[in-house]
C-alpha positions in Angstrom: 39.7 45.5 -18.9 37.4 48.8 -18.1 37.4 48.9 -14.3 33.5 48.8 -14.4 33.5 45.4 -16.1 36.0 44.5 -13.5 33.7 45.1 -10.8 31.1 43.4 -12.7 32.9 40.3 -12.4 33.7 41.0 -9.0 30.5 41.5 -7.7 28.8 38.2 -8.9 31.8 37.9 -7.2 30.0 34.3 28.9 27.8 32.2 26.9 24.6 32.1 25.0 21.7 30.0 26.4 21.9 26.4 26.4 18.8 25.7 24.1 21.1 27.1 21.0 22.9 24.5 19.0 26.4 23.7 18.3 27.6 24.5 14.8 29.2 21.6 13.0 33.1 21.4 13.0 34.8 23.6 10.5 36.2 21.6 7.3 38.7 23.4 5.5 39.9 22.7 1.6 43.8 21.8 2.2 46.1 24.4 1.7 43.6 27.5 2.4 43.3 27.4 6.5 44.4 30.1 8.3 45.1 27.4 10.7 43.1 29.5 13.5 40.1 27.3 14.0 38.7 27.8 10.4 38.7 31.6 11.3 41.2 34.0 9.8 41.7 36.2 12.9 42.8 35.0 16.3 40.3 35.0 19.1 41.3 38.2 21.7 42.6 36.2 25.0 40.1 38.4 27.2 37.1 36.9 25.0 34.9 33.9 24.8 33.1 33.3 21.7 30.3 30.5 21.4 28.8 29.2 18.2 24.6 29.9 18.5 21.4 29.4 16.1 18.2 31.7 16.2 15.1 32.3 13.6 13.9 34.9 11.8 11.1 35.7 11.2 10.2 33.6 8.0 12.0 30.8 9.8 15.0 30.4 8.5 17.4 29.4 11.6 20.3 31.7 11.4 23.9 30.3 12.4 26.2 33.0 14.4 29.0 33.7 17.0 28.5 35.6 20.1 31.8 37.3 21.4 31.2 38.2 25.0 34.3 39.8 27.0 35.5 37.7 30.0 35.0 40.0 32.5 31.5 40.9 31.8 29.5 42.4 34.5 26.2 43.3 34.7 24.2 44.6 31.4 26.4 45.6 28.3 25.8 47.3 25.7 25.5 45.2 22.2 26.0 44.9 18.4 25.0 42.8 15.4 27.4 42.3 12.7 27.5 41.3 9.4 29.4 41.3 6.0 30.7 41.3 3.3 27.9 40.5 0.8 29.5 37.1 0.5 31.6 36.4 3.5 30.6 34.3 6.4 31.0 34.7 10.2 34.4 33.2 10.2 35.6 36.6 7.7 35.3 39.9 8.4 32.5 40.7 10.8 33.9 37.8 13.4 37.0 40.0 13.5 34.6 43.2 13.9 32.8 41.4 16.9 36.0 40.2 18.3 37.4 43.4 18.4 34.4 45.2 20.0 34.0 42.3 22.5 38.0 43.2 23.7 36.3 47.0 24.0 33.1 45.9 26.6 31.1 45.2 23.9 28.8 42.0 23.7 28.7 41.7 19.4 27.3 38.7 17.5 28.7 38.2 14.6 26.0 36.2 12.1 25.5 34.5 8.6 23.1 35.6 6.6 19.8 33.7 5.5 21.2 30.7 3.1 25.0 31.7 3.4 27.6 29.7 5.4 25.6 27.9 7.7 22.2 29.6 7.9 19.7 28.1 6.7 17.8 28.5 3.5 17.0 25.3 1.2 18.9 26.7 -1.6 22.4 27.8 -1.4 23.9 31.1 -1.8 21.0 33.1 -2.4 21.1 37.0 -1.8 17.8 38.5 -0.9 17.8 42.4 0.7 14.0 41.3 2.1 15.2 38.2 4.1 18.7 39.7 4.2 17.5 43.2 6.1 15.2 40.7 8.2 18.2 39.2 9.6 19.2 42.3 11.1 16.1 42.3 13.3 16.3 38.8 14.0 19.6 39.3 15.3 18.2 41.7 17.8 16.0 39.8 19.0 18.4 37.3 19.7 20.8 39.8 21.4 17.9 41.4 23.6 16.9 38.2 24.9 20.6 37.5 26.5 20.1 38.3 30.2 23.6 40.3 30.4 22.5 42.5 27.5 21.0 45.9 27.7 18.3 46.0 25.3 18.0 49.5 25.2 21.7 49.9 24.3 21.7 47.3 20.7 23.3 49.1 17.5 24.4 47.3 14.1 28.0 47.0 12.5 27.7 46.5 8.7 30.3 45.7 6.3 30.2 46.1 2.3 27.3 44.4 1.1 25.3 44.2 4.2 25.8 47.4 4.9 22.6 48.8 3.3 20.8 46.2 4.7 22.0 47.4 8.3 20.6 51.0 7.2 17.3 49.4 6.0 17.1 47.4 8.7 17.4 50.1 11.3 15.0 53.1 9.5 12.3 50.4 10.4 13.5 48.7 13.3 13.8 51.6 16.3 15.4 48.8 18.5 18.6 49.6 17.0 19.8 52.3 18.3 22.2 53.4 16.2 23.9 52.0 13.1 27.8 52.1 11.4 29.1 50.7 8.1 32.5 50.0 7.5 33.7 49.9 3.5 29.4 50.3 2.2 27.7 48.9 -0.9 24.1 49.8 -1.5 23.8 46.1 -3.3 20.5 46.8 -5.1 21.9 49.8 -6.6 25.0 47.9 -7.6 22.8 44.9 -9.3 20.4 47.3 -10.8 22.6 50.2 -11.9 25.8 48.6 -12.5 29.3 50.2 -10.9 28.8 54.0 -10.4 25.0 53.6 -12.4 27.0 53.2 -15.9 23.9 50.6 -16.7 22.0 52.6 -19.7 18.4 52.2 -19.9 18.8 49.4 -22.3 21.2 47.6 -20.5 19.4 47.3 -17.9 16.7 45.9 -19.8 18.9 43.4 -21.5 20.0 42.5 -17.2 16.3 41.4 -16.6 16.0 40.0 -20.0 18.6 37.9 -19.1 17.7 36.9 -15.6 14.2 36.4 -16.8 15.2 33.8 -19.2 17.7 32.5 -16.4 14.4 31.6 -14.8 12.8 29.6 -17.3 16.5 27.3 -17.8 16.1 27.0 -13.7 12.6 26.1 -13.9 13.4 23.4 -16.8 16.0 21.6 -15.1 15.1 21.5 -11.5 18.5 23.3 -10.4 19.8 26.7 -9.8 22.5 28.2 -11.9 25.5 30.2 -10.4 26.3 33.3 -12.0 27.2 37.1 -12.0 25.2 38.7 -9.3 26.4 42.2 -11.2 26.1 41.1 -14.5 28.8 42.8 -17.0 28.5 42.8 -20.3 31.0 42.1 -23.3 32.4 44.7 -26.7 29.4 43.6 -28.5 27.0 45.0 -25.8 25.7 41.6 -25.1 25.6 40.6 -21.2 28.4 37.9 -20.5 27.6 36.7 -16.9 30.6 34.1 -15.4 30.0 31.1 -13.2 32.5 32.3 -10.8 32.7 35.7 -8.5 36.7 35.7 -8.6 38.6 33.7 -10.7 40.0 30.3 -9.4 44.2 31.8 -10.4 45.0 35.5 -11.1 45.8 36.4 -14.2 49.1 38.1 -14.6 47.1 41.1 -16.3 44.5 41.3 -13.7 43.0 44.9 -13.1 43.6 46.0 -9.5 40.2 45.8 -8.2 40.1 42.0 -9.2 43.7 41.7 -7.5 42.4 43.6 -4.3 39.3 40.9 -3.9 41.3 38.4 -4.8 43.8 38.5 -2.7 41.8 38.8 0.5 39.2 36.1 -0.7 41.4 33.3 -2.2 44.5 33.8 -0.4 45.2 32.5 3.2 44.4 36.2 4.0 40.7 35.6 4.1 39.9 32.3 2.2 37.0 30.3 3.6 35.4 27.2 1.9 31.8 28.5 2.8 32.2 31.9 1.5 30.4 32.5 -2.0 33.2 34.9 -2.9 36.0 32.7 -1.9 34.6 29.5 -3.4 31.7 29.8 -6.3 28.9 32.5 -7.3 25.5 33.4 -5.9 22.8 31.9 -8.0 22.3 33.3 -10.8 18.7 34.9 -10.4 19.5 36.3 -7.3 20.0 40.4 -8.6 16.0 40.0 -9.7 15.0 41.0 -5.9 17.3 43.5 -6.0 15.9 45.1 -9.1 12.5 44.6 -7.3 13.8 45.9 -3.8 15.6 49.5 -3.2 16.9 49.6 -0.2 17.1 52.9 2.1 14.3 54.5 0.8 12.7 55.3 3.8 16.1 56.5 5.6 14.4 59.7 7.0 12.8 57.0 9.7 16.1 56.8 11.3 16.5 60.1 13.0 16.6 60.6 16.0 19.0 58.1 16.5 22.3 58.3 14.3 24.8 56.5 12.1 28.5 56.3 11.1 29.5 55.6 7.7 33.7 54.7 7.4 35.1 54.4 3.6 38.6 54.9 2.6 39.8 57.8 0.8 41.0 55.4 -2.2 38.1 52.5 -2.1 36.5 52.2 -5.1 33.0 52.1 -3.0 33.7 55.4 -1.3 30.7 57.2 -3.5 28.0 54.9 -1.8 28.8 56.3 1.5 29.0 59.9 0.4 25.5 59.3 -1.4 23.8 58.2 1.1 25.3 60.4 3.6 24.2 63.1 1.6 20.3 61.7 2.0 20.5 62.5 5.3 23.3 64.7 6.4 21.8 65.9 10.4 21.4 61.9 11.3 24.4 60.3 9.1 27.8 61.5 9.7 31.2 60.1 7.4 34.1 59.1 8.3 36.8 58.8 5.2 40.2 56.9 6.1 43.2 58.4 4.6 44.7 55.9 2.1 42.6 53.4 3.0 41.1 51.1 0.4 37.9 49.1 0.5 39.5 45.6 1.2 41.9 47.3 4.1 38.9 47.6 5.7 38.0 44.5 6.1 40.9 43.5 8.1 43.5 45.7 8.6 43.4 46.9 12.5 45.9 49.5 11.9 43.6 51.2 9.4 40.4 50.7 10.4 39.3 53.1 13.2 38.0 51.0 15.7 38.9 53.8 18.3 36.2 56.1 16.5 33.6 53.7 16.1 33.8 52.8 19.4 33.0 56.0 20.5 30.2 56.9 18.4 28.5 53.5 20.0 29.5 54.9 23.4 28.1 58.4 23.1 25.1 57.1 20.6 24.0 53.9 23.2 24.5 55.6 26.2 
């Protein structure tokens, strides 16, 4: 299989106030549990995370984590995190805010608008409008905590929401400064296709097809799951699949489906409310992201500065170096020797917490 129609398949592929509820208790399918609480990364002993909800701005009550070190003391700096495009709280950026809770940091780690437990009527819907709101919302949430500083709140993104964290913060000067970890632009990946290999008329067949996705929604009351990135087949024709990753690996899987797959369905990082893990987003969810470029205004973020990490061998690296490349005196990059896209989603001996750390230090001070 060509590795672009690989990654077409992929891709569909201390405490907080009392007011804040509970979140429900974790279920886990049999057999997938990390057997850590429904997370996949053990809580650091010198931190204290509690479950929280806040809105955003169109209402949507947003379900998160809020890692706070044990010794905290006085007014901290803070950090929102999210990501993967797909993952929930319990993944990847719960094990981003745990580790930067263990370094002083107070991080909340948060679910997008109707992923894991957010809210949002319908299910598994990706939207870089609400999804880039989030980002705001979570700072309002984190600037309201009495033992944070709210002149000292930056953003961690990882893959997918990484672009929304750049998006987010050219319009938001709250955020003080930004990083990414492993970056996706998604609207360019929905609208162009892996490394823009969309022609012109294939990505008119793509809303062809989502447009007609609309009227079979429409007709019978439901919402279809399929490709968020759709690939297409030999004839030319687009061949969306009802799932992100497959439910086995196939012995002659190509390695990029091998790589997601053996974070998302493995004990690794299997969780039963992650899109990627389980199912597929709904299946007209890339027509916002045809409609909705993100970064385009990322001149706006200067003054203030951001980080973008990739790995030397991640299939994603050319996002970072694109956009880094938009504005080269604000966004600096960091590439990881040897590192691929899914090491840095949870391998601590890879991913440079040390230097992320201090750019927040130097760049929230």
């Amino acid at each position: 299989m060509e590795r672009r129609k690989a990654l077409g398949l992929i891709a569909a592929t201390g405490a907080a106030a009392a007011s804040f509820t509970a979140t429900p208790a974790f279920g886990a399918e049999a057999g997938r549990s990390t057997g850590q609480g429904g997370y996949t990364f053990a809580l650091d002993k010198s931190v204290r995370r509690t479950s929280v909800r806040f809105r955003n701005r169109y209402g949507i009550e947003l379900a998160a984590d809020l890692y706070v070190p044990r010794n905290v003391r006085g007014k901290l700096p803070a950090l929102a995190v999210s990501g993967p495009f797909g993952a929930v709280k319990e993944q990847v950026s719960g094990l981003y805010a745990n580790e930067f809770a263990r370094r002083g940091y107070i991080a909340l780690a948060f679910d997008p608008s109707f992923t894991g437990e957010s809210g949002g009527r319908v299910r598994d819907v990706g939207s870089p409008d609400i999804n880039t709101e989030d980002w705001s919302a979570a700072v309002d949430f984190l600037g309201l905590q009495k033992m944070v500083d709210r002149e000292r709140i930056g953003a961690q993104g990882i893959c997918g929401l990484s672009g929304m964290a750049l998006t987010a913060a050219a319009a938001d000067s709250r955020i003080k400064a930004v990083a990414t970890a492993a970056m996706y632009d998604m609207s360019r990946a929905m609208s162009r296709g892996y490394q823009d290999y969309y022609t012109r008329e294939q990505r008119q067949k793509v809303v062809d097809h989502l447009s007609r996705q609309r009227w079979i929604d429409a007709e019978n009351g439901t919402y279809a799951r399929l490709s968020a990135e759709v690939p297409f087949d030999e004839n030319g024709n687009v061949a969306p699949s009802d799932r992100g990753l497959p439910e086995t690996l196939p012995a002659d899987a190509d390695p990029i489906t091998t790589m997601f797959f053996n974070y998302y369905r493995t004990r690794r990082g299997y969780h039963p409310r992650s899109v990627n893990s389980t199912t597929a987003w709904t299946g007209t969810t890339p027509m916002s992201f045809f409609a909705f470029q993100q970064m385009t205004n990322i001149d706006l973020l200067a003054p203030r500065k951001a980080l973008l990490v990739t790995g030397s061998e991640a299939h994603s690296r050319y996002y970072s170096e694109d956009v880094q490349k938009m504005a080269p005196g604000t966004i600096d990059l960091l590439v990881v020797p040897g590192a691929d896209h899914v090491d840095l989603y949870d391998r601590k001996d890879i991913i440079p917490f040390g230097k992320l750390d201090e750019f927040f230090t130097k760049n929230l001070a």
